[in-house]
N, C-alpha and C positions, 0 to 999 in steps of 0.2 A: 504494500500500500504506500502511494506516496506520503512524503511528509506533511503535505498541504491538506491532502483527502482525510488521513489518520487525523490530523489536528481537527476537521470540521465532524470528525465521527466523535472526538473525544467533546467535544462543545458539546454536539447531540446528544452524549449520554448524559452529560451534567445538567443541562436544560432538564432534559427526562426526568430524571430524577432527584432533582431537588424542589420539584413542585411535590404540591402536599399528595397526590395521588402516588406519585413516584416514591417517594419517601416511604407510603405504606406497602408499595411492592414490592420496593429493596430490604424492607423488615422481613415481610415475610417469607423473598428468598431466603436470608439468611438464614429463618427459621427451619424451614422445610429443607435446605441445603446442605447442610451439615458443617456450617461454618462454625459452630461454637462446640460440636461434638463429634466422636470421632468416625469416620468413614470407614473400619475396618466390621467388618461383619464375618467371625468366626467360619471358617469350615467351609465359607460362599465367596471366592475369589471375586466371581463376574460381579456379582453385588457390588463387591470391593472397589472396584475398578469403575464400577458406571456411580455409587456416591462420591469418589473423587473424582469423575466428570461434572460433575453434576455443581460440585463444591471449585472447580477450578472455573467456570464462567460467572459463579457468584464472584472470589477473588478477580477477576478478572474487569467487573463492572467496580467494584470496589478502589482497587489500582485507579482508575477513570477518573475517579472522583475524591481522588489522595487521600483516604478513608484506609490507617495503619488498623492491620489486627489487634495491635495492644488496644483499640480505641473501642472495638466492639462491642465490649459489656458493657461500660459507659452510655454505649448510643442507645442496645437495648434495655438496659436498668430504666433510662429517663424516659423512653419510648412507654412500655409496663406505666410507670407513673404516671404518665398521661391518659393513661386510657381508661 
């Protein structure tokens, strides 16, 4: 991807999601994704391997939106509070 293209996709995902709809999406990825828990699933490789697919396009929107994993529990502890 060029550099110009990749900059105008990385604006798109931050517009995206930092409105209040987006905001409640990228929660619930995390939630549903396995971002705060762990993606190994005993005995079931393939399992294994499609929650950290699954968990690498959450990181991946995350990254987008300069959003460190140390910052997560933070986002969702205050997120929980609001609701």
């Amino acid at each position: 991807m060029a550099a110009r293209k990749r900059g105008d996709v990385v604006v798109a995902y931050r517009n995206c999601f930092n409105s209040k709809d987006g905001k409640e999406v990228l929660l619930d990825l995390m939630r549903t994704h396995h971002i705060l828990d762990s993606t190994y699933k005993p005995n079931d490789h393939i399992e294994t391997i499609r929650r950290e697919g699954e968990r690498n396009v959450v990181l991946r929107i995350l990254a987008f939106l300069h959003i460190k994993p140390a910052d997560l529990d933070s986002i969702l502890k205050e997120e929980s509070e609001n609701e």
